[in-house]
N, C-alpha and C positions, 0 to 999 in steps of 0.2 A: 555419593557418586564418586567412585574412584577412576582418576582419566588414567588413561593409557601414554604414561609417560614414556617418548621417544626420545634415543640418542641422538645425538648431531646427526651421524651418520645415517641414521635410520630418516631422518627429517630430509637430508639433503638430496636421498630417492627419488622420497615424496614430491620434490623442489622439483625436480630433475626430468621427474614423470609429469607434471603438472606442465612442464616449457617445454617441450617436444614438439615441433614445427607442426602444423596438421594433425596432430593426436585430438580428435573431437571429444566430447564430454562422453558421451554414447559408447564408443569405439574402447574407450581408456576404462570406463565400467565393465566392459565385455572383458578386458584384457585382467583386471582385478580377477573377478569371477574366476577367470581361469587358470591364472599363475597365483592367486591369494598374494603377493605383496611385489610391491615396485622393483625389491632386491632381484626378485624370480624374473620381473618380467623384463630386466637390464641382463639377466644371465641368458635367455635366451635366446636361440638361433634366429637368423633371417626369416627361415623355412619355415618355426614354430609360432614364429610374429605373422607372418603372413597367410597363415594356418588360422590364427584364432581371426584376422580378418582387418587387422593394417595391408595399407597401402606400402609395396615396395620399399617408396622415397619416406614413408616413416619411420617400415622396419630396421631403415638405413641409417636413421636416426636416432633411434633408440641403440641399436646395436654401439654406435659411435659412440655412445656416452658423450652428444656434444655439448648436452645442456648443462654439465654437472657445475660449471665455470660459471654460468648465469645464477644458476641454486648455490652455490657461494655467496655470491653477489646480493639475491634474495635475501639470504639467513641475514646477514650482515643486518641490511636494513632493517629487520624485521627485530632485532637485538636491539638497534638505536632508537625505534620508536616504541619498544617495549609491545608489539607487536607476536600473537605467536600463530602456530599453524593449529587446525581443529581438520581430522583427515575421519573419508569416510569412517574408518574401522575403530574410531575414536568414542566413548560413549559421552562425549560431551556436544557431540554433533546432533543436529535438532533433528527428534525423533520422526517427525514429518514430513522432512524434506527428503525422508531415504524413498518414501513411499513413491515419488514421483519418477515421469518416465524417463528423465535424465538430472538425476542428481550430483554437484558438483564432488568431484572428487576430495576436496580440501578448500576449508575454506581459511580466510586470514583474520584474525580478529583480535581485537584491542578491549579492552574493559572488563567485565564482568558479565565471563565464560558460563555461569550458572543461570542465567537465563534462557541459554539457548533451552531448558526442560524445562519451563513456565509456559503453561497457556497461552498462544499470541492471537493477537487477530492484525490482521492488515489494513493500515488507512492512508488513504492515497487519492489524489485530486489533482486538477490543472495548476501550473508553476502560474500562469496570470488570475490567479484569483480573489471572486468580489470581496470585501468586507464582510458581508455573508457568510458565504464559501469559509474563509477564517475565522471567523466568530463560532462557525458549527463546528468544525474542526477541532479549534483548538477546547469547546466545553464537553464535547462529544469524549474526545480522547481525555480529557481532564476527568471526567465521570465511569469512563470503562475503565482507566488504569487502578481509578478508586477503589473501582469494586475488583480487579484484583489480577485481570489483564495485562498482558506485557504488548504496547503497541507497537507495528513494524511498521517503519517507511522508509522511503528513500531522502532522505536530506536534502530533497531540493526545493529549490525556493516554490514560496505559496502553500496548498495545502500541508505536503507532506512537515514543513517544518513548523509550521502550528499545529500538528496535528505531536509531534514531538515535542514543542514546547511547551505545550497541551500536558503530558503526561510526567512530566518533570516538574512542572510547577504542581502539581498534584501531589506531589512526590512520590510517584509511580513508577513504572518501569517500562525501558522503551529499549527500540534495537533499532540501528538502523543500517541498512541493507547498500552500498555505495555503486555506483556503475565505474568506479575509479578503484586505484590501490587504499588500502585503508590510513595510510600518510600521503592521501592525497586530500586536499578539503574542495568539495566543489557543490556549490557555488563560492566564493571565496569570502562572500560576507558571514558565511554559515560558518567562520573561526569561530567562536565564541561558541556556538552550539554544540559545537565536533568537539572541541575540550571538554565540554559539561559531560556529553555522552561518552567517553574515551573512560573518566570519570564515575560518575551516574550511572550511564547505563552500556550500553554494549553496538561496538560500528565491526560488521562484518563485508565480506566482499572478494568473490572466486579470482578476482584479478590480482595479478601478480601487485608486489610491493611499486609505488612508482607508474602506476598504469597510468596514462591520461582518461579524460571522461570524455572517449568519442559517442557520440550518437548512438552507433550500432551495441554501446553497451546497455542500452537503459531495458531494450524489450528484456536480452538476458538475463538481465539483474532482477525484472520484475515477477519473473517464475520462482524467482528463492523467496518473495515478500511472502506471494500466495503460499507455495510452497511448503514453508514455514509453519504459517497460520492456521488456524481453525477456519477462517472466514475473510474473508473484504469485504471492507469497509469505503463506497464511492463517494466524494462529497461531492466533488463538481469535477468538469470536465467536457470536451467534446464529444460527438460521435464515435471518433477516432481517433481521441487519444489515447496518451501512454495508460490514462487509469481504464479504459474502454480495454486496453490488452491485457492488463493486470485481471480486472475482473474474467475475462474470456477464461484466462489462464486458467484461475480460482475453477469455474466451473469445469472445465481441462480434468482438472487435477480432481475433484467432487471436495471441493471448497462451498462453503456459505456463501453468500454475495447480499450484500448490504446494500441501501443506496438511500442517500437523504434527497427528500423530493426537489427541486427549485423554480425561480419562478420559467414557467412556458415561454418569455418570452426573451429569454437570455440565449446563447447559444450554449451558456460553460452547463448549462443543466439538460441538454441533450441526452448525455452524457447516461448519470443517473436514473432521467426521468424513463429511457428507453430501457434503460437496466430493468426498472419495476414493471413496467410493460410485461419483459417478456421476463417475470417471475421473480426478480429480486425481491428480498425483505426490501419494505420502506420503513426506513429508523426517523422516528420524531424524537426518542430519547436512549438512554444508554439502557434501558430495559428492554426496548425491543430486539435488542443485540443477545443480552442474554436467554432470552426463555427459546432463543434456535440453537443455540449451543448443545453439544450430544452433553446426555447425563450425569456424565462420569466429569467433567469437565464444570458441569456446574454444583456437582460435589463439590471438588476441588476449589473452586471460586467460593463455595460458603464456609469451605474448613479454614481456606487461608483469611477469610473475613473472622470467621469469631477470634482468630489470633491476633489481628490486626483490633478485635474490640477489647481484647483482652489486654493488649499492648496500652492501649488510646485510653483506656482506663473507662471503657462503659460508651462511647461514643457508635453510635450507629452513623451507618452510610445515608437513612433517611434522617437522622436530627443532624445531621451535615450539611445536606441537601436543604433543609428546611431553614437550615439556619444561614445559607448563602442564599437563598430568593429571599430571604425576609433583610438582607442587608441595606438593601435602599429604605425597607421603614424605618428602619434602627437608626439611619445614620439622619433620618428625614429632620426633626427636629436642631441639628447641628446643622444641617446647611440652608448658608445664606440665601436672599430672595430669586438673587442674578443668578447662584450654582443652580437653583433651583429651576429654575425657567431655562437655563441649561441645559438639562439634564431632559428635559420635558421635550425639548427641540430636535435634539438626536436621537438617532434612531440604531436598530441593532444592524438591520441589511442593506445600508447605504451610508456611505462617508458624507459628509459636511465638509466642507472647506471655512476653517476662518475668517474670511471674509464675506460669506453669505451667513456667517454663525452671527455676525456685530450687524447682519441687516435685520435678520429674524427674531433677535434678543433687543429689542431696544431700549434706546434712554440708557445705554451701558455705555462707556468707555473701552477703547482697547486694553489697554492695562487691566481695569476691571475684571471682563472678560476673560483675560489671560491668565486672571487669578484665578479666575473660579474655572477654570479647566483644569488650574493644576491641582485645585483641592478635589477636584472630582478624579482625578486619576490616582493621586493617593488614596483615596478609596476604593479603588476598585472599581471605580462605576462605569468611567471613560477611558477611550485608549486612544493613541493619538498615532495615525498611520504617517506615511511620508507625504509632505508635499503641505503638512499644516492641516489635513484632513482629520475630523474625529468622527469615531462613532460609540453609542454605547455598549457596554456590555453586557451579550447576553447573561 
């Protein structure tokens, strides 16, 4: 794929055209269409701006070239953080997102440009979510990226970032979509993940370099996840939440809509549960995901798999699979009586706290105890949430 390498000049347009006070997404499509580049649509008259269907106080503003000092300012940043522009007319821009009825003009993006042409699907969920809720998340996305999936969310706390450290510890391939600038990191504990993916995999986001993460960005942000995708992916959520609009979108757009069931008496599985109601796939495993995927797509997912076995040296996706649920018998014999009884106590859809772990577990010692968690999580088997809570791993 050969990109369409842009001069400064030719960028600082695009910069220029993108920060244009009231130039809406919609408006600024229309304006493309009709002048074919930013350069045309800066040389044009009041008359001819207000002609294809800006407002006066736009045409005003485009005609001034005021923005061209902020699209400076832009480039700049976007140099320092190693940051570049990806514009509609670009062939590195994801093929999917043009289809929709307002696709962003340019997007800003950091890492590894070659994904945006990989197969995605969207997975996305409430930022308060149960142990559950990330436990499905993060083996769900760890099992699609497997098979050959680039998964999309939004980096924020709860699902979406287990569902991304999901697909990295996989050593998969993941994108994530910001309601902020792409050198902005938010939530702020999500550094360390925003490096990996900057890195790893690929952080995109239609807002300018520097943007804050208001509110009113996340519904926006959440049209480019669907958008993007083949399908969403819902784990948990309310009613009305942000993943309840995300999904909306998906069907908007004639997206898949996934949704993993949860229990009826939660409120975060509303969410989902209403989704399958009125017609969602319900996903129990990362196969149900695949066999609604169009055709051509899951070609694709089995050409890039024989390469992936051909790489691996003979390794299938089911003797992988077979061989991480068989890990607990394997490891069964090495672990001690206490890890054992342990192990048996915890559960995958509800955390434990430590101190009701030394009431359950008896005739153990804290120390003890605290051994045999940490030999369980070097294995694989326990994770340990905030707050001294564990649960097992799916």
């Amino acid at each position: 794929m050969q990109a369409s390498v842009l001069s400064r000049d030719e960028e600082l347009y695009w910069l220029a055209l993108k920060l244009v006070p009231g130039l809406g997404t919609r408006t600024c499509g229309k304006l493309l269409e009709r002048f074919r580049t930013p350069q045309a649509i800066f040389r044009a008259s009041r008359t001819e701006l207000e002609s294809a269907g800006t407002s006066g106080a736009v045409g005003q503003s485009i005609a001034s070239g005021c923005t061209f000092e902020d699209a400076a300012e832009q480039h700049k940043r976007m140099a320092d953080c190693g940051a570049v522009v990806v514009t509609i007319s670009d062939p590195r821009y994801p093929p999917a997102l043009k289809t929709i009825f307002d696709p962003p003009i340019l997007l800003f993006a950091r890492g590894r440009l070659e994904l945006t042409q990989t197969p995605m699907l969207g997975v996305v969920g409430t930022r308060r979510a149960s142990p559950y809720g990330l436990a499905v998340a993060e083996r769900l996305s760890a099992d699609l990226a497997h098979a050959g999936l680039t998964i999309v969310s939004g980096m924020a706390r709860g699902v979406d970032s287990a569902a991304q450290k999901g697909a990295l510890g996989a050593g998969g391939d993941t994108v994530a979509v910001l309601g902020c600038g792409v050198d902005v990191v938010y939530p702020s504990e999500n550094r360390k993940l925003a490096a990996e993916l900057a890195q790893k995999g690929l952080i995109l986001s239609e807002f300018p370099m520097g943007s804050a993460a208001f509110p009113q960005n996340f519904p926006i942000r959440n049209r480019i996840i669907s958008g993007m995708s083949l399908g969403v992916l819902v784990v948990e959520g309310a009613q009305y939440s942000g993943s309840a609009i995300t999904a909306k979108l998906a069907m908007d757009q004639g997206r898949e809509v996934f949704a993993v069931p949860g229990n009826i008496t939660s409120k975060m599985s509303w969410g989902p549960n209403l989704l399958i109601k009125q017609g969602a796939k319900l996903v129990q495993d990362w196969n149900d995901v695949i066999v609604e995927l169009p055709p051509e797509s899951r070609r694709h997912l089995i050409d890039k798999g024989r390469q992936r076995i051909l790489a691996e040296g003979g390794e299938t996706l089911a003797a992988a699979e077979a061989s991480q649920s068989s890990l607990e018998a394997q490891l069964g014999p090495q672990m001690g009586p206490i890890a054992r009884k342990t192990l048996e106590s915890l559960r995958v859809d509800s955390a434990v706290h430590l101190d009701d772990l030394l009431e359950i577990v008896q005739d153990t010692s804290p120390s003890e105890l605290i051994a045999a968690l940490f030999e369980l999580e070097m294995q694989g088997l326990v994770k340990q949430l905030p707050g001294k809570n564990f649960v097992k791993v799916w």
